[in-house]
C-alpha positions as CSV (number, residue, x, y, z in Angstrom):
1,X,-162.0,-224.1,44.1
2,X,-161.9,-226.5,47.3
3,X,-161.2,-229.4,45.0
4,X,-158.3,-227.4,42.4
5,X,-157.0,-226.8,45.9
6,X,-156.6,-230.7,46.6
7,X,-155.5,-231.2,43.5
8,X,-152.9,-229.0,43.8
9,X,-151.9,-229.9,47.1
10,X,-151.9,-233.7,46.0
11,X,-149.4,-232.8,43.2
12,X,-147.0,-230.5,45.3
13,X,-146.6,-233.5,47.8
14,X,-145.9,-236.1,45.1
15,X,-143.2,-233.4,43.6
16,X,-141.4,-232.6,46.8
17,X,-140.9,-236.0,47.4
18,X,-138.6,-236.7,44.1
19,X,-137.7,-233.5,43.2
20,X,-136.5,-232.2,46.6
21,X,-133.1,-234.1,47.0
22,X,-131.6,-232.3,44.4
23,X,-133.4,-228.5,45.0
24,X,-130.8,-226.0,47.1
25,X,-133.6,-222.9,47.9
26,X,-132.0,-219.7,49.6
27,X,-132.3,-219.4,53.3
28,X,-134.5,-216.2,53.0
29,X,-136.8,-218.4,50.9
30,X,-140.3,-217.7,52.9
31,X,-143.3,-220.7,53.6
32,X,-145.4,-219.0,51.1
33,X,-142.9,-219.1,48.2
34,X,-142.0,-222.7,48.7
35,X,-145.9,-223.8,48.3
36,X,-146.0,-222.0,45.2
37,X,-142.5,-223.6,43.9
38,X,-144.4,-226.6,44.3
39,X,-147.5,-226.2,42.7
40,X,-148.9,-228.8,40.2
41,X,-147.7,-227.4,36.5
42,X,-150.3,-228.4,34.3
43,X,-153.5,-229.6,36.6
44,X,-155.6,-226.7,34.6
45,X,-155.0,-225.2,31.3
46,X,-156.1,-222.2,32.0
47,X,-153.5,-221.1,34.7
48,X,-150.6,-222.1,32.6
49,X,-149.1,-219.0,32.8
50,X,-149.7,-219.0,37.0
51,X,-147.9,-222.4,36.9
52,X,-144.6,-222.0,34.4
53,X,-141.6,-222.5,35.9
54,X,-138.8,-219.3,35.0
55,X,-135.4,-220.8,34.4
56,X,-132.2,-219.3,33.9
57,X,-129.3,-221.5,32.9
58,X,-125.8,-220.0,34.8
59,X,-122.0,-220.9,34.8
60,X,-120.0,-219.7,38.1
61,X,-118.4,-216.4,37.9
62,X,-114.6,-217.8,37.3
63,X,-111.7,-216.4,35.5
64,X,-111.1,-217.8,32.4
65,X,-114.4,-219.7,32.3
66,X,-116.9,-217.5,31.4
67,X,-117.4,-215.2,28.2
68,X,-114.4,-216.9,26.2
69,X,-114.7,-215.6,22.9
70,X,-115.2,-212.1,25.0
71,X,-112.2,-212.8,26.7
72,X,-110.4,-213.4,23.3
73,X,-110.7,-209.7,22.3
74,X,-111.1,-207.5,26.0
75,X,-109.1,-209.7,28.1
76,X,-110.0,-212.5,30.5
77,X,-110.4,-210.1,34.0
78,X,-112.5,-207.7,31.7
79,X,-114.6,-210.8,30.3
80,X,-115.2,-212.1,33.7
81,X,-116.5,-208.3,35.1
82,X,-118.9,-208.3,31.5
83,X,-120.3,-211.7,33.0
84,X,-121.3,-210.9,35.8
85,X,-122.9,-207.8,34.7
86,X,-124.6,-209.9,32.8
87,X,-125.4,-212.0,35.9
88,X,-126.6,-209.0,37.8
89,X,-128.5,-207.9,34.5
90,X,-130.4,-211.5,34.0
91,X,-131.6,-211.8,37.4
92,X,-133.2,-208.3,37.7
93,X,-134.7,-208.9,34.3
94,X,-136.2,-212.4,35.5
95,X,-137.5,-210.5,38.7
96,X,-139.8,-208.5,36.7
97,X,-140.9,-211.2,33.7
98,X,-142.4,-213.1,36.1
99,X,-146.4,-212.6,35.2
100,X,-148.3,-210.9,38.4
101,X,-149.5,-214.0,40.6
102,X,-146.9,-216.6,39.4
103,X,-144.5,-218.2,42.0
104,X,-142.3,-220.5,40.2
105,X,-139.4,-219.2,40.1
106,X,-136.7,-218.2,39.1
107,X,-134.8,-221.4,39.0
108,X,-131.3,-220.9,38.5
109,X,-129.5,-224.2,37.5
110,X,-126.1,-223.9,37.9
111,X,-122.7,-225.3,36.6
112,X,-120.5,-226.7,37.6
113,X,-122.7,-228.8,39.8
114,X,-122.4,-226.9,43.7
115,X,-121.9,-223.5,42.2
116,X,-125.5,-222.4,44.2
117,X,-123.7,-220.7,46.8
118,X,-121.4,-218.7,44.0
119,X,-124.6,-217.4,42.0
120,X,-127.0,-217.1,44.8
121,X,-125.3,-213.4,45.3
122,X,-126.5,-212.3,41.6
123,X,-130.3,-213.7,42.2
124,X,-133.3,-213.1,44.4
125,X,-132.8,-214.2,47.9
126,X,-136.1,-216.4,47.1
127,X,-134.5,-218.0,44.3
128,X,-134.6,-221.8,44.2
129,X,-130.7,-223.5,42.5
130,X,-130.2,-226.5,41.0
131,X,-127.1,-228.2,39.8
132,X,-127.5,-228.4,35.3
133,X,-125.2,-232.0,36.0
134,X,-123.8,-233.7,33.2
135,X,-124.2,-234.0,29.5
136,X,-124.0,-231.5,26.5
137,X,-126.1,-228.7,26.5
138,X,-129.2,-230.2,25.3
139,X,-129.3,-233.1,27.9
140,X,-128.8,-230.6,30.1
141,X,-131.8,-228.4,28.9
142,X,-134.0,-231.8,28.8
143,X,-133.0,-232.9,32.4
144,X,-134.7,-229.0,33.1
145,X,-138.0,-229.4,31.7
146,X,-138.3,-232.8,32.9
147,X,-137.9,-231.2,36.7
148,X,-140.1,-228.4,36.2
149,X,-142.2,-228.0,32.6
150,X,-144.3,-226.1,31.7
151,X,-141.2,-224.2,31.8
152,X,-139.7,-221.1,30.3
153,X,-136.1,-221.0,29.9
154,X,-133.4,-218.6,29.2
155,X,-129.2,-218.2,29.9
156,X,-127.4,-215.4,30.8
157,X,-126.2,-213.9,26.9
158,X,-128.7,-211.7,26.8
159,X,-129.4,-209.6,29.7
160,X,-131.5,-207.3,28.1
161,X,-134.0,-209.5,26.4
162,X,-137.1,-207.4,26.3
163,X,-140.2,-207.9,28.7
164,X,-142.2,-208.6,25.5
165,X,-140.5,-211.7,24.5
166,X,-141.4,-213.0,28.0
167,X,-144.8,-211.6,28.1
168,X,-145.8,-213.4,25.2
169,X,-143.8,-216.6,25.6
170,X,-146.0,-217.1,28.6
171,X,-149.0,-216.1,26.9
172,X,-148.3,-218.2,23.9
173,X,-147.4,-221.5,26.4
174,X,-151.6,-221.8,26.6
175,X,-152.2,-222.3,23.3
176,X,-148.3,-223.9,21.9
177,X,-146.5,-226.9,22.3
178,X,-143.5,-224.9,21.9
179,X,-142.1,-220.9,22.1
180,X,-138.8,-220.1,20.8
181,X,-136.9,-216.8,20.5
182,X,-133.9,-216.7,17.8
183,X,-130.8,-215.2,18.3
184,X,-129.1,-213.6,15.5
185,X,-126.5,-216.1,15.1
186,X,-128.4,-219.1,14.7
187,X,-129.3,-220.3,17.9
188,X,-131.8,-219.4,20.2
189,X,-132.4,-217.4,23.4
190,X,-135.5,-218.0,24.8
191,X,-137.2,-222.1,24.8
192,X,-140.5,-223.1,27.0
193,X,-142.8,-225.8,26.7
194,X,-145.4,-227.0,28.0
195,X,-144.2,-230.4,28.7
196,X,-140.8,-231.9,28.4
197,X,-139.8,-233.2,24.6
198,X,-136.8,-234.3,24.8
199,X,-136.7,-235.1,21.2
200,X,-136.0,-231.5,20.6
201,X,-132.6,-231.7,22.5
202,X,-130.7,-234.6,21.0
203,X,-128.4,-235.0,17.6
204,X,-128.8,-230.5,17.7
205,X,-125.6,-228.9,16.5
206,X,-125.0,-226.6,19.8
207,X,-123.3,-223.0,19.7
208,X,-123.6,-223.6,15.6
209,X,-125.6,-221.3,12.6
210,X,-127.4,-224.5,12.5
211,X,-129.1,-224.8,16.0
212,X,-132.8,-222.4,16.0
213,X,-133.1,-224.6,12.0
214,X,-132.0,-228.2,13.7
215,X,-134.3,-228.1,16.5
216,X,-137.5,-226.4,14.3
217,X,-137.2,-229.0,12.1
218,X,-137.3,-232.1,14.6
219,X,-140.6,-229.9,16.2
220,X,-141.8,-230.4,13.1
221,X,-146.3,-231.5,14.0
222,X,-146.0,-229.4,17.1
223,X,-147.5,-226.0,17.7
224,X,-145.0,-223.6,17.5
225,X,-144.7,-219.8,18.5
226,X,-141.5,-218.0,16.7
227,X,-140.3,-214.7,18.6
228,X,-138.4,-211.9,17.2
229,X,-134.9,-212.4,16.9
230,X,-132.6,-211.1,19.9
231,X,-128.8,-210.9,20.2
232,X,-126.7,-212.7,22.3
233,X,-123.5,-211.1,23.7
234,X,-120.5,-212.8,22.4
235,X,-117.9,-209.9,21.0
236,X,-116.7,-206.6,21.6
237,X,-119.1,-205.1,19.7
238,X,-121.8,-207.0,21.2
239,X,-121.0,-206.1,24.4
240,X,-120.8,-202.4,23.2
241,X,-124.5,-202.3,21.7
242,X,-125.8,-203.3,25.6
243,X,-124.2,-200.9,26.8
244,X,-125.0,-198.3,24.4
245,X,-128.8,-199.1,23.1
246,X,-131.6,-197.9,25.3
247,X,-132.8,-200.2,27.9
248,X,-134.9,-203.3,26.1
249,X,-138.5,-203.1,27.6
250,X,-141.0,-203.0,24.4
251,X,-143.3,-206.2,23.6
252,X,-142.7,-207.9,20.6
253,X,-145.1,-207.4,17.4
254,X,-146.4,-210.8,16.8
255,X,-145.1,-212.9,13.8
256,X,-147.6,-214.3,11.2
């Protein structure tokens, strides 16, 4: 144990070093919490699921920014309210995902780039933000696991994504290259690795039918775990279901 212990303390020392110039961690965050933030992701297999790194991806709360295609049916000041609902929904469902022991995370990386202060109200006060910076959304994604894989990331459109899907994306991170969970229109709603393949991100049509197909085919020779499909909310109607359908807490069945 003395000499995991080194290890681990090696690693965390290396990582502060280049990681902490662009890491904004909440005032509240404690000693202890900052240790584990900076643990060694990968130094021992078998406490992969101790060591994964929970992301969110966030935009800022603004008027007109936020939940467009929402906006297009309920109205921009009622689009804005849904989003940060979802906000407040996300970061209490993070809060619990997190398997008993780990200490990385959430991460909340945030756009535009200085928005931490704006979404630090939505998210635990030992929360560490980071600034998504520039580039579509797949050099965005990319520039996240290369911070912090093994990594498990999700966005704010589904709020309610059920405890299962993380349960078992961190379960299935020991044994995959890859966990991803669809969303019904094409695109996906949950992605962790266990190291950063940036492959995976680039030439992906983004917020298209084609994106979950585009980025299964260039992980084709990986190991890869397939959730059950999830929802995002985009519409009226989506928003409605949310609000209507019991609270989302059931694990998944597993997929053949």
């Amino acid at each position: 144990m003395s000499t995991l212990r080194s290890i681990a303390v090696s690693c965390r020392e290396r990582t502060v070093r280049l990681a902490c110039g662009s890491l904004t961690v909440s005032r509240a965050t404690s000693a202890n919490v900052l240790r584990g933030v900076f643990e060694c992701p990968a130094y021992n297999p078998r406490l992969v699921q101790a060591f994964t790194s929970l992301c969110v991806f966030a935009r800022r709360p603004e008027r007109g920014r936020v939940k467009t295609r929402l906006a297009d049916e309920i109205g921009e000041d009622a689009a804005l309210e849904a989003y940060r609902e979802c906000l407040r929904a996300t970061s209490a469902r993070v809060a619990e995902a997190a398997p008993q022991g780990a200490q990385r995370g959430p991460f909340v990386f945030g756009t535009p780039d200085g928005c931490s202060v704006d979404l630090s109200a939505y998210f635990p006060r030992w929360s560490a933000f980071m600034d998504q910076g520039e580039g579509d959304l797949g050099e965005r994604m990319a520039r996240a696991f290369r911070r912090l894989a093994p990594a498990i990331l999700v966005g704010t459109d589904s709020p309610d994504l059920p405890l299962g899907h993380f349960e078992r994306a961190f379960k299935d991170l020991e044994s995959h290259d890859l966990v991803i969970g669809p969303a019904e229109d094409g695109g996906y709603v949950l992605i962790g690795m266990r190291e950063a393949r940036e492959e995976l991100f680039r030439g992906v049509p983004w917020s298209s039918p084609d994106t979950l197909r585009a980025t299964l085919e260039k992980a084709k020779g990986l190991k890869v775990s397939v959730l059950p499909e999830w929802y995002d909310i985009d519409t009226r109607a989506d928003l409605e279901r949310w609000k209507t359908q019991p609270a989302a807490s059931m694990s998944p069945k597993k997929k053949q």
